[in-house]
C-alpha positions as a Python dict, from the first residue, in 0.01 Angstrom:
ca = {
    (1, 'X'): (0, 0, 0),
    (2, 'X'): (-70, -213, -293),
    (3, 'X'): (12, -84, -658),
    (4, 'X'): (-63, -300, -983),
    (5, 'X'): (290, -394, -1162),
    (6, 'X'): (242, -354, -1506),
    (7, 'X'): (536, -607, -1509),
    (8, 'X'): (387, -881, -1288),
    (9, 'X'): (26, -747, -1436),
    (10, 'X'): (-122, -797, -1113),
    (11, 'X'): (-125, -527, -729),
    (12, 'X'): (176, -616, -500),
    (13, 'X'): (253, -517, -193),
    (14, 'X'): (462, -198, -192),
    (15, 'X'): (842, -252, -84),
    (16, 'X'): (1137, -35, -110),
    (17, 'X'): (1444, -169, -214),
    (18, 'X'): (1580, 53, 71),
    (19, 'X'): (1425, 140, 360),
    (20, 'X'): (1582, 479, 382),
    (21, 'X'): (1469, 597, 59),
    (22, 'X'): (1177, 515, -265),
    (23, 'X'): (1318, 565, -596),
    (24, 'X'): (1144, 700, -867),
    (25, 'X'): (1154, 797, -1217),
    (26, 'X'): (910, 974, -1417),
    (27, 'X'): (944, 1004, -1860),
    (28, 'X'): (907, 1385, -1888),
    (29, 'X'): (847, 1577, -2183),
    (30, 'X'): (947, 1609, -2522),
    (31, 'X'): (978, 1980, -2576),
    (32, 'X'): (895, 2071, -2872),
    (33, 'X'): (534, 2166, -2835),
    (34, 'X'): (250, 2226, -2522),
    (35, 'X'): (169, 1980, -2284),
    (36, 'X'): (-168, 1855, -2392),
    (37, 'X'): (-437, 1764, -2080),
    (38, 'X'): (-387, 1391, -2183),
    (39, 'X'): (-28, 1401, -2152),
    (40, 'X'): (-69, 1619, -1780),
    (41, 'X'): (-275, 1310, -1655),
    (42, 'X'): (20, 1141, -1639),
    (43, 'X'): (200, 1360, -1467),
    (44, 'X'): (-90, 1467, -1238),
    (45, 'X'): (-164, 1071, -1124),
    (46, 'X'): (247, 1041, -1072),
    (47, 'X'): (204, 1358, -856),
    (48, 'X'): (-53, 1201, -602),
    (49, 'X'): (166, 888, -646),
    (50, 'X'): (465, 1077, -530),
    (51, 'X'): (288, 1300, -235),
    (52, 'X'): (82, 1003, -104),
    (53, 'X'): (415, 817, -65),
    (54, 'X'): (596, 1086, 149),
    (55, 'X'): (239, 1099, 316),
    (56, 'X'): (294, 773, 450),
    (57, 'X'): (634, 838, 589),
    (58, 'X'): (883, 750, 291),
    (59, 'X'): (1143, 979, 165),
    (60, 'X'): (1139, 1006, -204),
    (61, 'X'): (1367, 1110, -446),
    (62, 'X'): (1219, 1180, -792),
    (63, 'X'): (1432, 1181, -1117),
    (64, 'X'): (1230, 1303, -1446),
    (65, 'X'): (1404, 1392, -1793),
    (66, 'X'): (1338, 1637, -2016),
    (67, 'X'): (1373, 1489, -2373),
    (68, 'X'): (1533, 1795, -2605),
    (69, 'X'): (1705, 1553, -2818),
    (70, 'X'): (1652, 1216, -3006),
    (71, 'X'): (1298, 1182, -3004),
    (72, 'X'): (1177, 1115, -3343),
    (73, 'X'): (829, 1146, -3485),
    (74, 'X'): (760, 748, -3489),
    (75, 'X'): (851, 566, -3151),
    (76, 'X'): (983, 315, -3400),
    (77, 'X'): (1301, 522, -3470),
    (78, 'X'): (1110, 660, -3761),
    (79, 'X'): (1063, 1016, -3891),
    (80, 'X'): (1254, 1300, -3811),
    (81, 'X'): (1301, 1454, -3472),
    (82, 'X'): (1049, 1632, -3280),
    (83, 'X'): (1250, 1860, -3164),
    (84, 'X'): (1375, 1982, -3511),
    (85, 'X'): (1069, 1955, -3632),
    (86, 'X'): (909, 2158, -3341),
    (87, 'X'): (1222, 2424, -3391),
    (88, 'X'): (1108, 2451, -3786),
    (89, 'X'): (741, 2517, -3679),
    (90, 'X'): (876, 2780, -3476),
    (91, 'X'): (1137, 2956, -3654),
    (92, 'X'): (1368, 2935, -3374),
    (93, 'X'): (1637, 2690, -3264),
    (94, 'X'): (1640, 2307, -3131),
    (95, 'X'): (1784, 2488, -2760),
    (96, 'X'): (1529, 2816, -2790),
    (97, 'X'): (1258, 2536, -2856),
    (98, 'X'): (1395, 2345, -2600),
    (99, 'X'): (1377, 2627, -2322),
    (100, 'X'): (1045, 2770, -2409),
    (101, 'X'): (838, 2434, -2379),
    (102, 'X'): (1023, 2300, -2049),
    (103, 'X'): (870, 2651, -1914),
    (104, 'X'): (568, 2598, -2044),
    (105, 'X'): (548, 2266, -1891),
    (106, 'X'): (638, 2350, -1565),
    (107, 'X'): (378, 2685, -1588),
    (108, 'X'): (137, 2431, -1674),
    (109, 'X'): (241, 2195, -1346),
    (110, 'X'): (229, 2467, -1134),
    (111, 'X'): (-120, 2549, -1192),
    (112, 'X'): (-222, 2144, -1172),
    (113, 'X'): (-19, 2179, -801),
    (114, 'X'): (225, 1907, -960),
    (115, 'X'): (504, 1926, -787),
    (116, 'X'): (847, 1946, -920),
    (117, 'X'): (1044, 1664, -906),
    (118, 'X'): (1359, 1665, -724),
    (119, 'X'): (1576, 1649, -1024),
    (120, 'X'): (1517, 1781, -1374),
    (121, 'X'): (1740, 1672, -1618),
    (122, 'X'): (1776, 1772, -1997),
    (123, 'X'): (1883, 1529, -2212),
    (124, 'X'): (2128, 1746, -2347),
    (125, 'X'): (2304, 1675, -2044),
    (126, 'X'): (2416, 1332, -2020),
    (127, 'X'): (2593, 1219, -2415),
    (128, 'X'): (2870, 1109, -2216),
    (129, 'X'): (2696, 882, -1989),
    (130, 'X'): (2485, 756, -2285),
    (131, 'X'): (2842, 700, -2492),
    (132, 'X'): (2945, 480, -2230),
    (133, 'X'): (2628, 283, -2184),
    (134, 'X'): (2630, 216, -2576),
    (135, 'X'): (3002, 152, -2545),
    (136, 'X'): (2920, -139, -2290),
    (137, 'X'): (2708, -266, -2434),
    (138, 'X'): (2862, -299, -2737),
    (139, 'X'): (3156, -527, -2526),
    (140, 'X'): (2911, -734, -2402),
    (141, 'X'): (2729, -813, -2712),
    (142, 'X'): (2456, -656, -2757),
    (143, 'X'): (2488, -337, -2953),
    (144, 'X'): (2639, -352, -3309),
    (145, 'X'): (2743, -112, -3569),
    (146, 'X'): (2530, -77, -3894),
    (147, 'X'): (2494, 169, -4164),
    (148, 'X'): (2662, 409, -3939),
    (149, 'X'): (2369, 380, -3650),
    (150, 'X'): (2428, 116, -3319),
    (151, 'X'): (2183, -84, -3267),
    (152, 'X'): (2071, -319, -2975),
    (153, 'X'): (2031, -650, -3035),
    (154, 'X'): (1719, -788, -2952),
    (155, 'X'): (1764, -1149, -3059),
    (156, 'X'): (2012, -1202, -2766),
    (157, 'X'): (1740, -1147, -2490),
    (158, 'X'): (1535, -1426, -2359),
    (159, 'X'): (1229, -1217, -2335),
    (160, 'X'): (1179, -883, -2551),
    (161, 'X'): (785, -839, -2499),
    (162, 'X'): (796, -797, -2090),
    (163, 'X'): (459, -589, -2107),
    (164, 'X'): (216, -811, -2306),
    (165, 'X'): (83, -1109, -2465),
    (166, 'X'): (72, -988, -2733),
    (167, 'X'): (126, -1157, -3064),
    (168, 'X'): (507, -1067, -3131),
    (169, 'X'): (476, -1037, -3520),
    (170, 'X'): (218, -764, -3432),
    (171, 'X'): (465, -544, -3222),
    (172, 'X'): (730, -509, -3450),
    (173, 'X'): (879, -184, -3475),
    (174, 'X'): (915, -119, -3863),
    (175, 'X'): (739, -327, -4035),
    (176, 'X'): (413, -170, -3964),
    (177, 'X'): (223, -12, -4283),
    (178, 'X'): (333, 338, -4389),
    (179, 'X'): (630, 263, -4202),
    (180, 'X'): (959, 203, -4430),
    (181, 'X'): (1186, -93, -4290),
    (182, 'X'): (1513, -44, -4172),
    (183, 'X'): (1716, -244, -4324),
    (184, 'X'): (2041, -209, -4103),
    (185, 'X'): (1837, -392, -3842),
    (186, 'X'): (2012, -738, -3821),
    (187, 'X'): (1585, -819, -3629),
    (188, 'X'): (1266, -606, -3665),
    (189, 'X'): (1264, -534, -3334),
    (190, 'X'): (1595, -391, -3283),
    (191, 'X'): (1623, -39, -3204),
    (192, 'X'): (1898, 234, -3219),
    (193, 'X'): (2113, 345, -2935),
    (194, 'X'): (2289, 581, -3132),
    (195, 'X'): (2212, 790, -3452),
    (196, 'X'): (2526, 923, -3646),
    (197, 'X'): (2507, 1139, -3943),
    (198, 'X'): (2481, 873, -4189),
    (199, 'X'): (2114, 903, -4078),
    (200, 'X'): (1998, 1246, -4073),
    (201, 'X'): (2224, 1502, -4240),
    (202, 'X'): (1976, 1786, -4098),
    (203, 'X'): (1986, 1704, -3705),
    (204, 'X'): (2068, 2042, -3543),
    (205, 'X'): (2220, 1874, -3240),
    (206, 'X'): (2516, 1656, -3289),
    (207, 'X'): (2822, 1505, -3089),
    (208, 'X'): (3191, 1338, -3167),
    (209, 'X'): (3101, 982, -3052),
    (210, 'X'): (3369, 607, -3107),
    (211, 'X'): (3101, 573, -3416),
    (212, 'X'): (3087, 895, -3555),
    (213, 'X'): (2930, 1287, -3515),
    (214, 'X'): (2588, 1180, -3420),
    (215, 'X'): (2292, 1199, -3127),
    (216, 'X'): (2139, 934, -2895),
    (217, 'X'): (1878, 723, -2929),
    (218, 'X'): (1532, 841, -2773),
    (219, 'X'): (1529, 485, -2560),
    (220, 'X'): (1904, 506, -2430),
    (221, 'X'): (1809, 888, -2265),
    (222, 'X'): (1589, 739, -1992),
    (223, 'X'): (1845, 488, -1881),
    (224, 'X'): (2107, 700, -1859),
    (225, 'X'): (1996, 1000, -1649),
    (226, 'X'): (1814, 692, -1394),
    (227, 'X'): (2142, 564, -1368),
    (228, 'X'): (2321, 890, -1291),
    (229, 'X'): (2072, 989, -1066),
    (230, 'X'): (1945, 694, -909),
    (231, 'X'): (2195, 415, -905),
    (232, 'X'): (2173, 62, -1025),
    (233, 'X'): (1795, 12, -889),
    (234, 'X'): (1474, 165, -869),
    (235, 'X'): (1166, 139, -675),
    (236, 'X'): (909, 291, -919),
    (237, 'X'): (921, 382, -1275),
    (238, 'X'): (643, 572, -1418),
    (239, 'X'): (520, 690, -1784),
    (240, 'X'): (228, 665, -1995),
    (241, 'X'): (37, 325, -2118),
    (242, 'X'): (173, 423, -2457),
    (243, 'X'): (514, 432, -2398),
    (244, 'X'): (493, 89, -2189),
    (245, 'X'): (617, -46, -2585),
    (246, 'X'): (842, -13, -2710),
    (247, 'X'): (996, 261, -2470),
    (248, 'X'): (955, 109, -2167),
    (249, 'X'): (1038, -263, -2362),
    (250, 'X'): (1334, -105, -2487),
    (251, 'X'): (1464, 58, -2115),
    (252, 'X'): (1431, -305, -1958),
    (253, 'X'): (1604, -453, -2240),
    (254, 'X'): (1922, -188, -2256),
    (255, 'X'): (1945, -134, -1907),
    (256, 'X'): (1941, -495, -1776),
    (257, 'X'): (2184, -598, -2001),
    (258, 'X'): (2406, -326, -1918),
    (259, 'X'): (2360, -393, -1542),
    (260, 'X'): (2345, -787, -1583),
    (261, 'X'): (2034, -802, -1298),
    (262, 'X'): (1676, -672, -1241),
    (263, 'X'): (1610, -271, -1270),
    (264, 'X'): (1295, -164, -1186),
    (265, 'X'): (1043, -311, -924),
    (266, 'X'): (749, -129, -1004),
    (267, 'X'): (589, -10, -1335),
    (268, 'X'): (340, 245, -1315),
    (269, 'X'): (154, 349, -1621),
    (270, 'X'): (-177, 593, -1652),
    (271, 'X'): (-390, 476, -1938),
    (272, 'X'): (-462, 742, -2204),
    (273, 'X'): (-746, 1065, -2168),
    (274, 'X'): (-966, 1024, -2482),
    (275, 'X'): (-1190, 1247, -2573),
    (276, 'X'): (-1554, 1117, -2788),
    (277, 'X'): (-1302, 1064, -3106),
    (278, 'X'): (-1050, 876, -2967),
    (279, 'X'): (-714, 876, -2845),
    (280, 'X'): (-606, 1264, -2748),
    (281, 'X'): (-313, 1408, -2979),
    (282, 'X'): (-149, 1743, -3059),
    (283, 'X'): (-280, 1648, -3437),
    (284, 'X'): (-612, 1577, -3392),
    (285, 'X'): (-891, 1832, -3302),
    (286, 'X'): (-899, 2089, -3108),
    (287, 'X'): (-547, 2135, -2912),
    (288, 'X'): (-658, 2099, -2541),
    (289, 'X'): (-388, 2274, -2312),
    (290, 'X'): (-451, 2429, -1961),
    (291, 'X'): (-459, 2771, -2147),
    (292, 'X'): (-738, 2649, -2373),
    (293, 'X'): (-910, 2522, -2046),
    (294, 'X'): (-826, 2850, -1856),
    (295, 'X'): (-939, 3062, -2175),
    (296, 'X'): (-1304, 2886, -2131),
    (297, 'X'): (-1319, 2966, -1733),
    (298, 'X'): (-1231, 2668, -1596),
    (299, 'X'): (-1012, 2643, -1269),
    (300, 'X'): (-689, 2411, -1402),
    (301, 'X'): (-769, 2258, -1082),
    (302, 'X'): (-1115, 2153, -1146),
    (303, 'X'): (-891, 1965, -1484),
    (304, 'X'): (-724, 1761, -1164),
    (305, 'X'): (-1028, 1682, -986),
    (306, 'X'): (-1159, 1581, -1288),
    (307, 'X'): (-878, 1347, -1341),
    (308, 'X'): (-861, 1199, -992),
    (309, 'X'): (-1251, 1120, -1034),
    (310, 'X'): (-1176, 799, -1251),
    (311, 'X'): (-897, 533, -1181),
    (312, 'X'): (-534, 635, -1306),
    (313, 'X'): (-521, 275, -1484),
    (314, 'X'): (-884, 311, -1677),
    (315, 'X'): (-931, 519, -1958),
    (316, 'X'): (-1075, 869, -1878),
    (317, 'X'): (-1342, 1032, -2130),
    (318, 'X'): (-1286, 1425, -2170),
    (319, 'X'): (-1608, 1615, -2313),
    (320, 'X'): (-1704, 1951, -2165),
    (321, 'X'): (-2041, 1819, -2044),
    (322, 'X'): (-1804, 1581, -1863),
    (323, 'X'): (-1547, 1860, -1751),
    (324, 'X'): (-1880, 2121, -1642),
    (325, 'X'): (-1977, 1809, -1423),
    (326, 'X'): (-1682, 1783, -1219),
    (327, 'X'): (-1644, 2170, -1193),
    (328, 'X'): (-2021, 2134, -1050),
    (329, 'X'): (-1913, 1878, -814),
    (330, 'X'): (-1566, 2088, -744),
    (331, 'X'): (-1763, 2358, -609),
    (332, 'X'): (-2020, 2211, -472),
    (333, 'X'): (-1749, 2023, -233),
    (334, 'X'): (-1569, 2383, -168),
    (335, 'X'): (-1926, 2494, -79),
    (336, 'X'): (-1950, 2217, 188),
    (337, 'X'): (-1638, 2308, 368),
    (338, 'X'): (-1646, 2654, 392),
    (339, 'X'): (-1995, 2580, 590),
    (340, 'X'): (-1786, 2442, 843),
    (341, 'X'): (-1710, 2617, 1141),
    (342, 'X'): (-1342, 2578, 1260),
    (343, 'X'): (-1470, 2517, 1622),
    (344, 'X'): (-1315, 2318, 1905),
    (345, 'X'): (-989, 2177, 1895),
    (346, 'X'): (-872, 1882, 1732),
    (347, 'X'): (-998, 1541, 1793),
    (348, 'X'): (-675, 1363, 1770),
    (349, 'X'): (-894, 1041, 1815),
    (350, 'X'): (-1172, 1088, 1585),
    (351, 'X'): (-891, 1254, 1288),
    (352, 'X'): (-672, 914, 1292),
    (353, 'X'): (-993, 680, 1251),
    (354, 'X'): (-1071, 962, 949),
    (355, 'X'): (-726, 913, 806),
    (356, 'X'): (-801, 567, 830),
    (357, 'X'): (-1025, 554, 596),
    (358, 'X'): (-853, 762, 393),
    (359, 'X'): (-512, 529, 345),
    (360, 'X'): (-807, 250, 320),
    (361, 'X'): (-898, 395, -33),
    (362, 'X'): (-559, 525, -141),
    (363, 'X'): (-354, 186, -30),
    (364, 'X'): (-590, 20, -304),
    (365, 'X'): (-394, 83, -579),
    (366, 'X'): (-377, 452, -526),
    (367, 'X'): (-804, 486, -581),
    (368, 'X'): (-859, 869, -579),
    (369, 'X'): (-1181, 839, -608),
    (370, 'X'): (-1266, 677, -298),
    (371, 'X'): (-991, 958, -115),
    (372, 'X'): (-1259, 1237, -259),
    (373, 'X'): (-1494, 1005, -57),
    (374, 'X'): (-1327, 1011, 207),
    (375, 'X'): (-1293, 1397, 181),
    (376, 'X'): (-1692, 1371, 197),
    (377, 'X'): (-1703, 1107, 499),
    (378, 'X'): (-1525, 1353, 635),
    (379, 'X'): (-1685, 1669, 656),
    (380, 'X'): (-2014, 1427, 758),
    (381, 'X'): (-1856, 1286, 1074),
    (382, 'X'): (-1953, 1302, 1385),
    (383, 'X'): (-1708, 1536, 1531),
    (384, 'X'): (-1652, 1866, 1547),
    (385, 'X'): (-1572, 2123, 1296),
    (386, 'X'): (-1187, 2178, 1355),
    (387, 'X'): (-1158, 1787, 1369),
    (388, 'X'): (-1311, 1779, 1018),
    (389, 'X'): (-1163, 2106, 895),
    (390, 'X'): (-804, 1911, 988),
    (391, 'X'): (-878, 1592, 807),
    (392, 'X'): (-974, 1767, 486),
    (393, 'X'): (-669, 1945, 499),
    (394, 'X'): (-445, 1649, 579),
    (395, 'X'): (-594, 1459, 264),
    (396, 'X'): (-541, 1726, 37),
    (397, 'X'): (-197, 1718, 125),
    (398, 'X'): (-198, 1414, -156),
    (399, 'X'): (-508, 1511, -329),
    (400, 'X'): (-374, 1837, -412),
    (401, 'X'): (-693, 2066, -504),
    (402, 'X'): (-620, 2331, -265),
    (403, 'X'): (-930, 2256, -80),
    (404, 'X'): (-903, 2469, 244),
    (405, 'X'): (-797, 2738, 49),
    (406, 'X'): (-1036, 2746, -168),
    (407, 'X'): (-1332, 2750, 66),
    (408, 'X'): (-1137, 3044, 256),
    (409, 'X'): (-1209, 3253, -33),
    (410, 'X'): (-1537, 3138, -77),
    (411, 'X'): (-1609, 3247, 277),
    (412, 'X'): (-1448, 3605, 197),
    (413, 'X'): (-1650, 3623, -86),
    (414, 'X'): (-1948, 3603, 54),
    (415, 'X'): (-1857, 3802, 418),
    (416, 'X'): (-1784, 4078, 79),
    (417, 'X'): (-2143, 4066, -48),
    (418, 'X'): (-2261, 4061, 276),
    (419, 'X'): (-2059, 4387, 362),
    (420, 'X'): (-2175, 4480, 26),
    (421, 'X'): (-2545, 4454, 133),
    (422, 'X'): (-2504, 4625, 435),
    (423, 'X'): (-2357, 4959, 218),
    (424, 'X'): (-2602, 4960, -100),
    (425, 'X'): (-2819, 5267, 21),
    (426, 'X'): (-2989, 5245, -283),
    (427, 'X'): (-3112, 4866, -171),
    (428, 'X'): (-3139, 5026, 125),
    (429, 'X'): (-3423, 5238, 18),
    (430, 'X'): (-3616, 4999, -167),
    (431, 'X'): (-3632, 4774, 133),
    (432, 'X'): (-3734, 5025, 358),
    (433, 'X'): (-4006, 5140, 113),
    (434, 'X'): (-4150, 4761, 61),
    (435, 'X'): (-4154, 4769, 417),
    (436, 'X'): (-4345, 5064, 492),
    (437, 'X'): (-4573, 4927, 157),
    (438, 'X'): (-4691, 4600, 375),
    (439, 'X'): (-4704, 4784, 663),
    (440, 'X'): (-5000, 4984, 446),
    (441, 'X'): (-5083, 4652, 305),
    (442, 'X'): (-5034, 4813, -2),
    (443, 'X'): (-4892, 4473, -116),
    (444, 'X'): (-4895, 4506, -478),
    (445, 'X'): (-4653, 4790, -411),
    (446, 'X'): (-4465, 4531, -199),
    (447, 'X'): (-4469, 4249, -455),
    (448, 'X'): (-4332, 4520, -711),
    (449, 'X'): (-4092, 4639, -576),
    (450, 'X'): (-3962, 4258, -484),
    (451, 'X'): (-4011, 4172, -827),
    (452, 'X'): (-3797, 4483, -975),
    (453, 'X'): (-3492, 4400, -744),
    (454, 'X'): (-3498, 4056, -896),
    (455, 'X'): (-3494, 4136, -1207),
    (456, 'X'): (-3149, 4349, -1083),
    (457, 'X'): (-3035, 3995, -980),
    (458, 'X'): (-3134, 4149, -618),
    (459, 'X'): (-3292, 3864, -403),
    (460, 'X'): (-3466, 3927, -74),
    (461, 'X'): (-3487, 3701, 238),
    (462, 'X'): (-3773, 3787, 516),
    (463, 'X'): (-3614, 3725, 835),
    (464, 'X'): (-3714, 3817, 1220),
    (465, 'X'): (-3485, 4022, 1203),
    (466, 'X'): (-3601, 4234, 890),
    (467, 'X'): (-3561, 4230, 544),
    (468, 'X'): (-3204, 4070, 420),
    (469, 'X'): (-3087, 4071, 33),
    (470, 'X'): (-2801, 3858, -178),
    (471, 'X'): (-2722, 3843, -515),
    (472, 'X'): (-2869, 3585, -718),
}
């Protein structure tokens, strides 16, 4: 499999530190509000990332934190935290805030078929390990004490900006307009590892630290709980585009210089889901969640096919013309498979040249779209229907829109209507009289009585057989 690196900037060939085992972190949520659709992109492209590893034979172990401390309203260290703020929206506390969002998340996951990752950690749970992270790091030089906050010091890297070529001046973290300066920084771009109460005298969550009562930085969080859980190295690190700088920028930067090597092999970042305004937010517009979507009709997993339709590292467009579209083409691929018949066995030939094709498309840079083609090549081939039936299931095992299932109940549906038409006597009648009507060749009778069952949304189908109906 090849994967782009947002570190190298260009696809590499996929290869795990350890044979044994891929390691992989994913930045979770900051609870203090719904998941928005933009933000579940992420998390649904990590998904397929995840399953289509483990589909080609790895074992995976996935670490993802749940941020319910620290994260302030300005990546920048700016603003106050979300989490307080999210508890004062509320009425309720940082932890009650903290509780009802991670549920809501996961709701929201399980409805996207995103599965969970293998560990879940809060925050919450790790100020020790973050203490001695900022501790170390203040022995070896790079964290110092100022104004009662420690900050990392970015003038002692050899490389800050790992992400981009970017102009530096026009990355540094506050300096931007709107944005006050911290003057306690000893360089613009340094950022805090640990907030004491010299800071904010109204943060709900606080702990006895060497530098005073205070809470960890957003940035040190991530670090921390990969370390605990994952060890000194990782395969795969995941996240947004937007938090490629300056979280990501500021992981490297701590955690290297903590470890004294390389961390991470892989970057993987999913660019953002705009809608015709712009960037997505919880601020702007209408507040798109999976409720919103499920409150208009749509299947949550028509939201995933939707998403796997474009390329995780392109921007992805969200109108509902866009959104009706892919629910169109959702059903209109369910449609297709329950027309198959599940006859013959197994073609154990013809299914590995199918799966072929399939890893073809998803070992180039994990292209989703062309593994919905091969879905379609699929259900054309030349084989028979169990054969096809098996490879549709088999890719869905990373595709994850419930495929088979869905076209079983499609199927029961319409066996229903057809038991349905079989027990309408009422139907009944008006058949048998339009029958006995062109047997007369009284056929205006006929044609009326045809023409009053469709207005009844009753259609009727001439067969050799007889007369058949459906609903239209």
């Amino acid at each position: 499999m090849y994967l782009y690196n947002s570190l190298s900037r260009k696809k590499e060939l996929f290869v795990p530190n350890h044979p044994e085992l891929v390691k992989m972190y994913t930045c979770g949520p900051t609870v203090y509000h719904y998941a928005h659709i933009g933000n579940l992109r992420t998390y649904i492209m990590e998904d397929v990332l995840e399953k289509y590893l483990r589909y080609l034979g790895y074992n995976v172990k996935r670490v993802m934190n749940i941020t319910d401390v620290g994260h302030l309203s300005s990546d920048g260290d700016t603003g106050e935290d979300k989490m307080l703020k999210g508890a004062k929206r509320e009425h309720k506390t940082v932890m009650e805030i903290a509780k009802m969002y991670t549920d809501a998340f996961f709701e929201d996951c399980r409805k996207l078929n995103i599965k969970r990752p293998d560990v879940v950690e809060p925050a919450t749970n790790c100020i020790q390990d973050y203490i001695h992270i900022v501790q170390t790091l203040i022995d070896k030089g790079y964290g110092y004490l100022a104004g009662g906050n420690v900050y990392f010091d970015t003038s002692k890297l050899e490389r800050y900006y790992v992400f981009n070529d970017f102009n530096a001046e026009d990355l540094d973290v506050g300096v931007r307009e709107g944005v006050e300066e911290d003057v306690n920084k000893r360089n613009k771009n340094d950022f805090v590892l640990w907030f004491t109460q010299s800071k904010f005298e109204d943060q709900a969550l606080k702990w006895d630290s060497p530098w005073g009562v205070g809470y960890p930085g957003w940035h040190i969080e991530c670090t921390g709980i990969s370390l605990k859980h994952l060890g000194e190295d990782m395969d795969i690190h995941c996240g947004g585009i937007d938090n490629a700088f300056p979280h990501h920028t500021n992981e490297i930067a701590q955690s290297e210089s903590y470890l004294g090597h390389k961390w991470v092999n892989f970057w993987f970042h999913v660019h953002h889901l705009n809608t015709a305004d712009g960037k997505m937010s919880k601020s702007k517009g209408e507040f798109l969640t999976v409720s919103l979507l499920e409150s208009k009709g749509y299947d949550p997993l028509v939201y995933r096919f939707f998403c796997l339709q474009g390329h995780y590292r392109k921007n992805l467009v969200f109108t509902w013309e866009n959104l009706d579209n892919a629910a169109a083409a959702y059903n209109k691929l369910v449609e297709k498979i329950a027309a198959v018949e599940p006859e013959g066995e197994v073609d154990a030939a013809a299914l590995e040249e199918l799966r072929a094709r399939f890893r073809k498309g998803m070992d180039a840079d994990l292209n989703t779209s062309l593994g919905i083609t091969a879905v379609l090549d699929a259900l054309k081939a030349k084989t028979n229907g169990a054969t096809r039936l098996a490879a549709v299931a088999d890719f869905d095992k990373v595709l994850g829109l419930d495929l088979i299932a869905a076209a079983e109940r499609k199927r029961e549906a319409a066996r229903k209507a057809e038991a349905e038409t079989e027990h309408d006597p009422e139907i009944e009648a008006a058949l048998a009289a339009r029958t006995a009507a062109k047997k007369a060749k009284n056929f205006a009778e006929a044609d009326r009585i045809r023409d009053e069952l469709k207005a009844r949304g009753i259609e009727i189908i001439d067969t050799p057989q007889g007369p058949k109906w459906k609903r239209i």
